[in-house]
N, C-alpha and C positions, 0 to 999 in steps of 0.2 A: 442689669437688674437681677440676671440671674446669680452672679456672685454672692452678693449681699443676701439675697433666700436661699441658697446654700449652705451660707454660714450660718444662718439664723436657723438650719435645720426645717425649713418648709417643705422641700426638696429631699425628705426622707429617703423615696427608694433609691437617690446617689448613693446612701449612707452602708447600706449592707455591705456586711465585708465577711467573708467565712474562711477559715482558717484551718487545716486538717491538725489536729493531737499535735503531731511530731512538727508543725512548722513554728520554731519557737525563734524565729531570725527577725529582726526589726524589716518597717517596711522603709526605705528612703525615696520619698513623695517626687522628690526631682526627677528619678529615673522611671516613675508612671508614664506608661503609653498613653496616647492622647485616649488609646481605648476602654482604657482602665474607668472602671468605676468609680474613683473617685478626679477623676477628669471630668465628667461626664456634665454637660450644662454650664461648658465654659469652667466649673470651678477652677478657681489658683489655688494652687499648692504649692510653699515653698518650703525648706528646708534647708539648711544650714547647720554648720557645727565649726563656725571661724571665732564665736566669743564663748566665753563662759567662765562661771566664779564660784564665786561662796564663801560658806559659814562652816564653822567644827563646831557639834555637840559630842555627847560623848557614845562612844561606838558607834558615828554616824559623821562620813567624811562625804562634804558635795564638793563636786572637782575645781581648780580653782583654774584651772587653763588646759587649753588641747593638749599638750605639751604631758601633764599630771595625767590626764584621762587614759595617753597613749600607753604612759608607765603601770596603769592599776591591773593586775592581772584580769580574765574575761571572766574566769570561776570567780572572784568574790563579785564583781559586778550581778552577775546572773544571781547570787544567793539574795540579794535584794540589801548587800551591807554596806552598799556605796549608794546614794544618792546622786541619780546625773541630772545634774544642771546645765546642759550644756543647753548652746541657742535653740535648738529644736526641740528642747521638752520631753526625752523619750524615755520611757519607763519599759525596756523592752521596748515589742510592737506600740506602746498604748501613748498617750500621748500626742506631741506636736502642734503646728499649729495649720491646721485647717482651713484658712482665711482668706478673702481676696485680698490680691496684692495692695490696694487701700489702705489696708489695716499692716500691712508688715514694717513698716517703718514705726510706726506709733509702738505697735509692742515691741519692737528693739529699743524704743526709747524707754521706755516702762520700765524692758528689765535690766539695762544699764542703770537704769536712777533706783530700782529697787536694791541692785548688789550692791549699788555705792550706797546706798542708806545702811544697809544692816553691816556694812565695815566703817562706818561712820559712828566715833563716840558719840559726840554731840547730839544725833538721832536717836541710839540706841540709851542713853541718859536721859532723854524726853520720853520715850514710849515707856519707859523701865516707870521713870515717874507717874506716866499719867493710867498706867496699870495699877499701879499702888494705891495712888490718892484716888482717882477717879472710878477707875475701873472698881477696887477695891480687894486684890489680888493681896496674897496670894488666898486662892480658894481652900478650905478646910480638906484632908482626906478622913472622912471620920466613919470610928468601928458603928458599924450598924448592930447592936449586939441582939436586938428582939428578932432581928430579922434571920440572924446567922442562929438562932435558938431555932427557930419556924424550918429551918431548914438541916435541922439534925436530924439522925436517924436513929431508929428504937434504944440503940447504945447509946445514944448523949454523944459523937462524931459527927464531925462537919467541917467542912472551910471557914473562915473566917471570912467576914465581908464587911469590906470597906467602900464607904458613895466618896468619889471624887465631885465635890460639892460645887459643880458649876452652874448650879438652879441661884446660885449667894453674888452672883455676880452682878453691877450693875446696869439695870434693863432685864433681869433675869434668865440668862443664858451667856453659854460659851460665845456667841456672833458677837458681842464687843470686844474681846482682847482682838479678832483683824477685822473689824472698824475703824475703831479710834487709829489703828499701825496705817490702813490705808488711805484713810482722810488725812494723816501727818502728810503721808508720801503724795497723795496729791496738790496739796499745799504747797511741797517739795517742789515740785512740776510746776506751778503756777497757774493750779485750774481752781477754779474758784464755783462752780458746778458742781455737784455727783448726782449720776443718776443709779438707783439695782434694780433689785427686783427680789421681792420675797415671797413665801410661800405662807410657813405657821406664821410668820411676822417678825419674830423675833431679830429677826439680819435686819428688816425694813424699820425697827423699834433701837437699835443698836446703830444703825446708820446714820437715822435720826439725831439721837441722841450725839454722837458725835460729830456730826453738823454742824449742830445747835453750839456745843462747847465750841468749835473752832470756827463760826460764823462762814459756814459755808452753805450756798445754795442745794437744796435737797431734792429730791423728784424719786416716789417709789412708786414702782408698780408691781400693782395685786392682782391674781387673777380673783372672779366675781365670786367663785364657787369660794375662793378661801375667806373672803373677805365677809361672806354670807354666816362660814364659822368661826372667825375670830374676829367679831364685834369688838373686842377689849383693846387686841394688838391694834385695830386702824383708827382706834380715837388715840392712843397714846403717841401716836406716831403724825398725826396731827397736833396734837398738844405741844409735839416737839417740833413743831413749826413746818414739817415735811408738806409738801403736797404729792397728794395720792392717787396716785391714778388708775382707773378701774381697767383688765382687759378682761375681754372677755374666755371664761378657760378658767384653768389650773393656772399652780407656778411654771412650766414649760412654756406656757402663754405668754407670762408676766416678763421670764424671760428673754424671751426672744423681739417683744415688744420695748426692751431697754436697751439691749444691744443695738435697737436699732435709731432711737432715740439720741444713742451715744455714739454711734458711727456720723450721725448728720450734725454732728456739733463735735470733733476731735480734737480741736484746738484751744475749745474753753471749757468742755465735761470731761469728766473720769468716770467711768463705769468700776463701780466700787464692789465685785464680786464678793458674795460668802461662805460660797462652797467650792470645793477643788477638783472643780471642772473648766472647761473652757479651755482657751489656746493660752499655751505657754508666753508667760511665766505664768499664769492664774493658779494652778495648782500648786505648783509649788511655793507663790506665794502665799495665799492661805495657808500651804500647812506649816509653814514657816510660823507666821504669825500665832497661828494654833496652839505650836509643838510648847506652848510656855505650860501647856497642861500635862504635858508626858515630863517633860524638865521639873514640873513642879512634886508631881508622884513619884518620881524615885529619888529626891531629897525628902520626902515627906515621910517616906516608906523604912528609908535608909533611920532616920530619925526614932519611928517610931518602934521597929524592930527586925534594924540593922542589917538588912537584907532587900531584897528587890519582890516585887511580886510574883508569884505564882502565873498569875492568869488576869490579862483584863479583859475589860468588856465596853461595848460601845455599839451604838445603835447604829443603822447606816443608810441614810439615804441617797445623797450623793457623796457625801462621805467629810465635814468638814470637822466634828467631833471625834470622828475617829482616828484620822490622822494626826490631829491634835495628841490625840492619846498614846499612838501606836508608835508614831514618829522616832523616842527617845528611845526604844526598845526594841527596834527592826535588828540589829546587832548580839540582842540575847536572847539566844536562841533557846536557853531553860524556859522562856516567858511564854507562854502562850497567849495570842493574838485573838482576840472573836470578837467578829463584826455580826451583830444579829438586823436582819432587814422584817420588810411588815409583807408578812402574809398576807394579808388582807381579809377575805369572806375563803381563802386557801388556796394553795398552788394550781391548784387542777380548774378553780375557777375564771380564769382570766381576771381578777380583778384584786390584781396586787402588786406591788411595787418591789418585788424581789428580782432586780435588775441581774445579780451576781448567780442568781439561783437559774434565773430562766432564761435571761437573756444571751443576745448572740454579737458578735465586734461589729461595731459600725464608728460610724463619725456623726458628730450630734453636738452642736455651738462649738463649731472648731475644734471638738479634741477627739482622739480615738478611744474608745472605753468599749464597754459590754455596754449595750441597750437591750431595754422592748420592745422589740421590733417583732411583724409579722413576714410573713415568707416575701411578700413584696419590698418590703425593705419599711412600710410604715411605720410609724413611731406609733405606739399602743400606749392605750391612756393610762396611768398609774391608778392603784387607787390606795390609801390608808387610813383608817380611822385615824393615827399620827398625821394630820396636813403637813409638816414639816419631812416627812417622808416620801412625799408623793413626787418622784420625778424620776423621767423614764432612763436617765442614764447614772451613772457611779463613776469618779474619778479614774483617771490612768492609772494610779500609782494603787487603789486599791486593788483595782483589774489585774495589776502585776502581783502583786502581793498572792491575789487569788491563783494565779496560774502555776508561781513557785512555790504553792501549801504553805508562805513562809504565817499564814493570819489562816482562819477557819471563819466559815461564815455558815449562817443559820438561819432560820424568818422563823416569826411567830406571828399569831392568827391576831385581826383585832379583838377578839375577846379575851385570850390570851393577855392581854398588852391593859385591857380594863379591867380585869381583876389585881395584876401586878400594880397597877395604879390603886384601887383600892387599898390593896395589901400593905402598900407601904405609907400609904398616909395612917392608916389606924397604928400600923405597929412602930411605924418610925414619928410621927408627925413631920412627914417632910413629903408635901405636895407634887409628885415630880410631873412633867411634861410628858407628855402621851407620846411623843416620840423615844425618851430614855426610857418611857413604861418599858418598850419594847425589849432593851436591852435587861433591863430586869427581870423581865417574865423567861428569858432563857433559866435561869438560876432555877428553877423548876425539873428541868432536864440534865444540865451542868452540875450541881452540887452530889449529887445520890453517886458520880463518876470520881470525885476528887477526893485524896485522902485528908485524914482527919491534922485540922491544923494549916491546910494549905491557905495562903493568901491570894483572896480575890478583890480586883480592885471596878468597880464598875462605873461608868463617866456618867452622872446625872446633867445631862446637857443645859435642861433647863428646867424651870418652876412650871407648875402646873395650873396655875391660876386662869389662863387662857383656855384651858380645856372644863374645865370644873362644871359649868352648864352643859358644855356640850356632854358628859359622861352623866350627869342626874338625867336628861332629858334620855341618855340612853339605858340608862337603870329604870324610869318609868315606862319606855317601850318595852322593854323585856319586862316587866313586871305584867304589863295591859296583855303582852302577849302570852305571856305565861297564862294569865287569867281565863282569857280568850281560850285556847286550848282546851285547859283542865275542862271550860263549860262544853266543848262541845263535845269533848271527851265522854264525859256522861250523859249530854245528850245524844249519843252517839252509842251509848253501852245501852240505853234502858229504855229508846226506840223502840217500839214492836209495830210499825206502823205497815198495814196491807195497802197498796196501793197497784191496780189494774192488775192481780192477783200474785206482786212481789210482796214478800214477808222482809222487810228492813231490818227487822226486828234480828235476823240472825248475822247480821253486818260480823265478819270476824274482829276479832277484840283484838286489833294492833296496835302494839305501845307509839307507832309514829304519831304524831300530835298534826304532820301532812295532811295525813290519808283519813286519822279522824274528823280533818277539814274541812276535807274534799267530801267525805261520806254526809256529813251535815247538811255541805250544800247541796249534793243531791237529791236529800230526801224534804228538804226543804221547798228545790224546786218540784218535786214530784206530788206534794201536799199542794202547792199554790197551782199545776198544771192540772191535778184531778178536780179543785174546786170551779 
C-alpha cells in the first residue's frame, strides 16, 4: 500500500530532497541506500538507461540510442540543446520515474509504443490530420497592434506584440493538440478506457472531446473547489458524454485520485495526462505533442517578418503551454524564454502557486521537479485566481531550464493577471483565459526593458469564457469593498464621539482603508457598550 501512496504523493515528507548550489550531478535512484529518503516507506525506484529514441525538430536533437547519447559532448547536454529521452527521463537531476515496480513495465510499454508512433508515417499523417480538420490548426500568430500602442513609451517606442492564438482552438485551449495525439496512441495500445484529471477543465473538456470523436470510454476527475468555479467546463464535459467525478480538493486531489483509478485497471485504461509532469515518458510526451505550437511560431514568425522572435512568453503552472512554446527554441539562444507563474494574494503570503520561485526539489506523482513544500517535506496548497495554475509542483524539464538560466521566470499577483484580462478584452476583443492573463500582465514590467521594434510573441493558452463570471463577480467585490471603505473612511474622519472620557473624534487620519476598518468597529462597539 505504501508504494502506490508514494507515487500518488500522500507520503510527502519522503518527497523532500535539498540540494547545495554547486551540486548539479544527476541523482541515479538505483544506487539510493535503503536510507535515502526517497527509499523511505518501502518506495521502488527504478532507473535504467538500456532503451531510448526520438524525434529531430530543428536546433533540437532527442538521442536516438545509448550508443548517440555516449557520442554527444556533456557541455551541449548541460546547455539544455539536446533533449535526453532516454529510459529514465532525466533532465539533469529532475525527472525519472519515481514509481512502484507495478507501474514499470506498463510505462516501458507506453514509451516504446509512444517512439514507435511519432516514427511511424501512417500515425503521424492521422494526428497531422486530425489537427487540421478537427483541432483546427494551425492557430493564427496575430499583431496585437492596440495593445503594442498601450505599451509605448512617451517617444511612440515599443516591442511589437504578437498573441499566439491558442484561445481559437477546438474546445478553446492548447490541451487538445495532446488529447486528441494521446487517445490516437492509446487506441494504439488497445485501451479502450481513459481516465485524467483536470484542474480549470480545459484538459478534462479536451479529453472529452476526443473521446467522444474516437468512441472511447471517458472518466474525469475534478477536484470540488474547481468544479465549484467552472460551472461552464463540467457541463461541457458532460455534454461530451465524459463522466465526472468529484474529489474532494484541488487539481493535486483530482490528480492523484486518477492515478489511482488508472493503476487498478492497467490493462484496459490509459491515464491520458495534460501537463508535463509525472514519471517518464509523460513529460516528454506532452511536450512533444505541445511543441506543434513553438514549430508553428517560428514558420509563422519566419513568414511574417523573416526572422524569429525576440522574446516569448507563457504562463506556467505545471508547465504544459510552455513547453509547447519553448520547445522549438531551447537551441536559440538570441530568443529569450519567460515562463510567468501566479502570485497569488503575493509571495510572502503563503498562498500562491509559484513553484519555480519558492519552491524546493522533491518528488511528487512520480517525477523529480521543484515543489511546495514545507520544511517537513509537506505538499502546501497552491492557490491562483488562474484554477489552471494551481498545482504544487512544475515539470522536470522546466526545473532544468530554470537552474541553467537557459528560460527566466517571473509571477504576477491575481490582480495583476484581472486587470490584464480586462486590458485585453476592451483593447484587443480577444477574451483570454485567467491563466495566459498571467502571462500578459508580465508585459507591464517586460516592455518599458526592450528596444524599440523588438518582437514579442506571447502563448494565449486559452479563451476566457470560463472565467468571465467568476472576474464580474470579482469586479463587484472590489467595487462593494471599495464602497465599504470610502463609508467608513468618512465615518471614521468626522467622528467626534466621547465615550467614558475618550475623544474618537481625534482618531489619526490614515489613508489605510484596514485601520479605518478597524477604527469604525471600535467606536461602534464602544457606542453600543456605553448604551
Amino acid at each position: 500500500m505504501f508504494l502506490s501512496l508514494q507515487f500518488l504523493g500522500v507520503y510527502a515528507p519522503c518527497s523532500r530532497m535539498n540540494f547545495g548550489e554547486n551540486n548539479t550531478s544527476s541523482i541515479n535512484p538505483s544506487r539510493l541506500s535503503v536510507n535515502h529518503p526517497l527509499m523511505l516507506r518501502g518506495s521502488a525506484v527504478r532507473s535504467s538507461a538500456t532503451s531510448s529514441t526520438v524525434v529531430r525538430t530543428h536546433n533540437s536533437l532527442v538521442i536516438d540510442s545509448p550508443k548517440e547519447l555516449e557520442r554527444l559532448d556533456h557541455e551541449e547536454l548541460n546547455k539544455g540543446v539536446v533533449g535526453v529521452n532516454n529510459y529514465s527521463g532525466k533532465f539533469g537531476k529532475y525527472g525519472g520515474k519515481y514509481v512502484p515496480e507495478t507501474l514499470i513495465s506498463f510505462l516501458g510499454k507506453l514509451e516504446a509504443e509512444f517512439y514507435s508512433a511519432v516514427r511511424d508515417p501512417e500515425f503521424q499523417e492521422a494526428l497531422a490530420t486530425a489537427l487540421k480538420d478537427y483541432v483546427g490548426r494551425e492557430t493564427p500568430l496575430y499583431f496585437a497592434e492596440r495593445l503594442t500602442n498601450h505599451y509605448k513609451n512617451e517617444n511612440g517606442e515599443g516591442p511589437e506584440l504578437y498573441l499566439k492564438r491558442e484561445d481559437l482552438n477546438h474546445g478553446g485551449a492548447h490541451k487538445i493538440n495532446n488529447s486528441i495525439a494521446q487517445a490516437m496512441l492509446a487506441m494504439r495500445m488497445g485501451r479502450t478506457s481513459i481516465v485524467a484529471a483536470t484542474g480549470a477543465g480545459q484538459h478534462g473538456v479536451a479529453t472529452a472531446a476526443a473521446c467522444a470523436k474516437l468512441a472511447l470510454d471517458c472518466t474525469i476527475f475534478m477536484g470540488t473547489q474547481d468544479m465549484q468555479k467552472q460551472p461552464f467546463n463540467v457541463s461541457q464535459m458532460k455534454l461530451l458524454g465524459a463522466q465526472v467525478e468529484s474529489v474532494e480538493g484541488s487539481f493535486k486531489d483530482a490528480t492523484s485520485e486518477a492515478i489511482r483509478r488508472w493503476v487498478g485497471s492497467l490493462d484496459t485504461s490509459y491515464y491520458l495526462s495534460g501537463t508535463v509532469v509525472g514519471p517518464h515518458p509523460s513529460p516528454s510526451m506532452v511536450r512533444e505533442f505541445q511543441s506543434v505550437i513553438g514549430k508553428e511560431t517560428r514558420r509563422q514568425a519566419m513568414e511574417k517578418w523573416e526572422g524569429k522572435p525576440d522574446v516569448l512568453v507563457a504562463c506556467v503552472g505545471s508547465g504544459s503551454n510552455a513547453m509547447g512554446m519553448f520547445h522549438e527554441f531551447l537551441g536559440d539562444e538570441d530568443v529569450r524564454l519567460i515562463g510567468v507563474e501566479a502570485a497569488g494574494f503575493g509571495l510572502d503570503s503563503g498562498k500562491h502557486s509559484a513553484t519555480l520561485a519558492r519552491g524546493d526539489v522533491g518528488v511528487y506523482h512520480g517525477t523529480m521537479s521543484y515543489l511546495l513544500q514545507d520544511e517537513e517535506g509537506q505538499i502546501l496548497w497552491p492557490h491562483s485566481i488562474g484554477v489552471g495554475l494551481e498545482y504544487p509542483a512544475v515539470g522536470p524539464e522546466l526545473s532544468f531550464l530554470k537552474d541553467t538560466k537557459r528560460a527566466e521566470f517571473y509571477s504576477v499577483a491575481d490582480q495583476e493577471a484581472v486587470e490584464e484580462y480586462l486590458r485585453l478584452c476592451r483593447l484587443e476583443g480577444i477574451i483570454p483565459a485567467m491563466e495566459a492573463s498571467h502571462a500578459l500582465a508580465i508585459l507591464e514590467k517586460l516592455c518599458p526593458g526592450l528596444p524599440n521594434g523588438a518582437k514579442v510573441v506571447v502563448n494565449v493558452s486559452g479563451r476566457g469564457d470560463k472565467d468571465a463570471e467568476m472576474i464580474n463577480d470579482h469586479r463587484r467585490q472590489q467595487e462593494t469593498d471599495s464602497d465599504v471603505a470610502e463609508s467608513e473612511q468618512r465615518n471614521c474622519r468626522t467622528a467626534d464621539i466621547r465615550v467614558d472620557g475618550v475623544n474618537d473624534g481625534q482618531i489619526a487620519k490614515s489613508t489605510d482603508s484596514t485601520a479605518y476598518r478597524e477604527q469604525s468597529r471600535r467606536i461602534r462597539r464602544q457606542i453600543a457598550e456605553s448604551t
